[in-house]
C-alpha positions in Angstrom: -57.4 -17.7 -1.5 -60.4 -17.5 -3.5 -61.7 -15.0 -5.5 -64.3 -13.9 -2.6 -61.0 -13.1 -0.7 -59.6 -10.7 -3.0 -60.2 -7.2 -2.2 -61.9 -5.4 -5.4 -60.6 -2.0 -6.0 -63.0 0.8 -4.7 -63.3 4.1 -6.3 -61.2 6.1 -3.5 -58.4 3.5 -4.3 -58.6 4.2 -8.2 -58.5 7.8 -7.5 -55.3 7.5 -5.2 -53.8 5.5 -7.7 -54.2 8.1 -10.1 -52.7 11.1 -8.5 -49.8 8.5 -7.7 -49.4 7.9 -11.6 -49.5 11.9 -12.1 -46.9 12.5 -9.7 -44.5 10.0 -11.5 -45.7 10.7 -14.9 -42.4 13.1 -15.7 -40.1 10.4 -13.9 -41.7 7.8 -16.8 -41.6 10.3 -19.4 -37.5 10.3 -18.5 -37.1 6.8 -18.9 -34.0 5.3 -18.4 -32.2 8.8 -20.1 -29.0 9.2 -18.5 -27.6 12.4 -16.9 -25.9 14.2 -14.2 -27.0 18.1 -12.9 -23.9 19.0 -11.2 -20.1 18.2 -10.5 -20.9 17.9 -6.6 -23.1 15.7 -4.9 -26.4 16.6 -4.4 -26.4 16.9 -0.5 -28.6 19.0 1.9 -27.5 22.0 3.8 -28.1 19.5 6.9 -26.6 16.2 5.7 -24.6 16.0 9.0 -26.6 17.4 11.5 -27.4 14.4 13.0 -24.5 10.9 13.5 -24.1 8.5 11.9 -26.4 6.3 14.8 -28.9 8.2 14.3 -28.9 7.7 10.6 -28.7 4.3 11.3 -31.8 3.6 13.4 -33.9 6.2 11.2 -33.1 4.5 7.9 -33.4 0.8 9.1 -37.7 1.7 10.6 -37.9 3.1 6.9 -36.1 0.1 5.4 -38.2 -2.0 7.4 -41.6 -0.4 6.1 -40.2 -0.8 2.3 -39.8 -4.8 2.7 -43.3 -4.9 5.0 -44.8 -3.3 1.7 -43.1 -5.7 -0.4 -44.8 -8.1 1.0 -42.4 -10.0 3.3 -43.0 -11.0 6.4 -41.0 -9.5 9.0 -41.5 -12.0 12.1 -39.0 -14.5 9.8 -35.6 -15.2 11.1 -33.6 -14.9 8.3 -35.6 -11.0 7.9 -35.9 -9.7 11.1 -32.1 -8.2 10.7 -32.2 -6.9 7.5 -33.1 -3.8 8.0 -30.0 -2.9 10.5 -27.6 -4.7 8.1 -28.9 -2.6 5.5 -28.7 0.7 7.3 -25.5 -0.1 8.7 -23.9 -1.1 5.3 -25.3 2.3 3.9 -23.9 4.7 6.5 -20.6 2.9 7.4 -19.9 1.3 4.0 -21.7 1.6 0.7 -22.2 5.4 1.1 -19.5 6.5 3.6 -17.8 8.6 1.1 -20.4 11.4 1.3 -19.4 12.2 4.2 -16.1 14.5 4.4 -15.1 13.4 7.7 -14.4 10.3 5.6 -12.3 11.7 3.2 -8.6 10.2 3.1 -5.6 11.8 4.3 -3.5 12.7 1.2 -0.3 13.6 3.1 2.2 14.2 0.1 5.6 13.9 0.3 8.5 16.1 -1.1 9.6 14.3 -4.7 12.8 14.3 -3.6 14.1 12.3 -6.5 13.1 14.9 -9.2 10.6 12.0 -10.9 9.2 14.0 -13.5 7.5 11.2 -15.5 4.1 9.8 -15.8 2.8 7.4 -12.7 0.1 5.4 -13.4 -1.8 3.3 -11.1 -4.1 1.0 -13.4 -6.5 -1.4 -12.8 -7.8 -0.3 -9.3 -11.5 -2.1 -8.6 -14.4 -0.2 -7.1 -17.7 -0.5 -6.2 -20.1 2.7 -6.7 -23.9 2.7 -7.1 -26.2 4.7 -9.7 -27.9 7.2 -8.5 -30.7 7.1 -10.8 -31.6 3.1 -9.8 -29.9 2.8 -6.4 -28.4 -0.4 -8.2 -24.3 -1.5 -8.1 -21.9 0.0 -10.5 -18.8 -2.2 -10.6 -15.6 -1.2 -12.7 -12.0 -0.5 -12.2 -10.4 2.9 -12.6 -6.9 3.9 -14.1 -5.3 7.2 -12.5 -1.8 9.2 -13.5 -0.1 12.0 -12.9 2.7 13.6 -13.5 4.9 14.8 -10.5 5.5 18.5 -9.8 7.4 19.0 -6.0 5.4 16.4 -4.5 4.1 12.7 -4.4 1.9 10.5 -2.6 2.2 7.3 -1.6 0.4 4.3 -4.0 -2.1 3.4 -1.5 -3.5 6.6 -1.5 -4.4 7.0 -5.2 -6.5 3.9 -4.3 -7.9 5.2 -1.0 -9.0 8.3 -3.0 -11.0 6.4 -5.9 -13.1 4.7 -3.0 -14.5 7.3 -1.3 -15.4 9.3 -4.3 -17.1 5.6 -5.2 -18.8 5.2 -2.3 -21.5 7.5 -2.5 -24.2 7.7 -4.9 -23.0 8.3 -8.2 -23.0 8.5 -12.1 -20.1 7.5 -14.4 -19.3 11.3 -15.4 -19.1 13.1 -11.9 -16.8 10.2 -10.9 -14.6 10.2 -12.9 -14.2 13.8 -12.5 -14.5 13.9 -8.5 -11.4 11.6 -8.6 -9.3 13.7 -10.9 -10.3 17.1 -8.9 -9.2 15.7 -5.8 -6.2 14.3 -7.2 -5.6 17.8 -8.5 -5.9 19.5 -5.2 -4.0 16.9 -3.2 -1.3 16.9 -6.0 -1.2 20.3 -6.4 -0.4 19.6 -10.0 -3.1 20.2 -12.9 -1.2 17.0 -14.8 -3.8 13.8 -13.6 -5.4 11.9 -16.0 -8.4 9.6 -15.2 -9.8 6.8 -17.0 -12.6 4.4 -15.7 -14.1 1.4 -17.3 -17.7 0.1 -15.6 -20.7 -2.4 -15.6 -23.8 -1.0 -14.5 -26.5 -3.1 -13.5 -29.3 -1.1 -14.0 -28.7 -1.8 -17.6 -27.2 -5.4 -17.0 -30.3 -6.4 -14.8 -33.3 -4.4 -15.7 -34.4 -2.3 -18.2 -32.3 -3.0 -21.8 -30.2 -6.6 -19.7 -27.2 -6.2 -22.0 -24.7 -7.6 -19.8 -21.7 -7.2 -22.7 -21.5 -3.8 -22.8 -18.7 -1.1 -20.8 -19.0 2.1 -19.7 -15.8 4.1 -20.1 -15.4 8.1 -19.2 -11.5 9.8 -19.2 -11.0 13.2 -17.7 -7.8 14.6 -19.0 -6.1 17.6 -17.3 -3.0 19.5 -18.1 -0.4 17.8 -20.0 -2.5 14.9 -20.4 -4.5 17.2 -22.9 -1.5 16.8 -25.3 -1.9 13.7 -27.5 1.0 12.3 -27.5 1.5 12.8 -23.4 -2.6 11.0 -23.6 -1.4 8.1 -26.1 1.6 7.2 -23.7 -1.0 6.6 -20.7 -3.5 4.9 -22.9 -0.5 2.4 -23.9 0.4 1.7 -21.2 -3.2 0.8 -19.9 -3.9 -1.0 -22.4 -1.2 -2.7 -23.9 -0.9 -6.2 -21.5 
């Protein structure tokens, strides 16, 4: 392509390109500043109104449109089913924990052997995604609690750090999301919740520090004491 080729900017263009930087301008003013506005997720009244199909089909034409303006050609084999795989991964994996329907069941059992000590499940891997970027979080989470008349199986402690992962999220609201429903399902105020994370929008954009953690604890009922919070901090971190 020569320089002939090249479309030169008319004076409509620069003036739409203007409003565009105004609309944005508060979003750059913001930076990369982060914060959360609410414990729940932000969702619309009529999240659910239409299934999960639906959302498939409707966000793949709109993922298809964002690549087309990318640049990429669409007619190339190894593009044409990106957009499906994308949508589908969205609804059915990636961010199938805002949906309710998806919570897990958190059948509790009588604690028949009068445990009253701390249970800590450690080390349990998620994947989440910021919010603010649309960019992978990836980190493991640490979860106790101290048994009142009833328990839950293992597997469900993990079940429950998913799907409060798999929406879009920031660190905070996590890690407290996990320890509410652990609360409720518990029906004990004593659950403590610790969670260590990369995030790649500061790993690979923006500052690229791929050394640094993110780490957030929510501490409720007994855990509050220090010596009850020292006990599950040694044990998570003492190998």
């Amino acid at each position: 392509m020569n320089e002939l080729d090249i479309e030169q900017p008319t004076d409509e263009n620069k003036i739409n390109d203007k409003h565009a930087t105004d609309k944005f301008l508060k979003f750059e003013e913001i930076g990369n500043d982060h914060f959360f506005s609410q414990l729940n997720t932000p969702l619309r009244e009529d999240a659910f109104d239409i299934s999960d199909n639906e959302k498939i089909e409707k966000i793949a034409e709109h993922f298809d449109q964002i690549m087309k303006i990318l640049g990429l050609d669409m007619s190339d084999d190894s593009l044409q089913g990106t957009p499906y795989r994308v949508a589908k991964m969205y609804v059915k994996e990636i961010y199938s924990g805002l949906n309710p329907e998806n919570r897990p069941e958190m059948r509790a059992f009588e604690n028949k052997y009068n445990y009253d000590e701390m249970l800590i499940e450690k080390d349990i891997s998620f994947y989440s995604t910021c919010e603010h970027h649309f960019v992978p979080i990836i980190g493991k989470a640490h979860v106790a609690y101290i048994p009142n008349k009833n328990v839950v199986g293992l597997s469900k402690l993990n079940r429950m750090v998913q799907y409060c992962a798999r929406r879009p999220q920031v660190q905070e609201r996590l890690t407290v999301q996990i320890a509410e429903e652990l609360m409720k399902s518990l029906n004990t105020l004593d659950v403590a919740v610790l969670i260590e994370a990369d995030h790649l929008c500061v790993a690979s954009r923006g500052v690229k520090d791929i050394n640094s953690k993110t780490i957030t604890t929510q501490y409720n009922g007994k855990f509050k004491e220090e010596k009850v919070r020292e006990e599950f901090l040694k044990h998570i971190y003492n190998k």
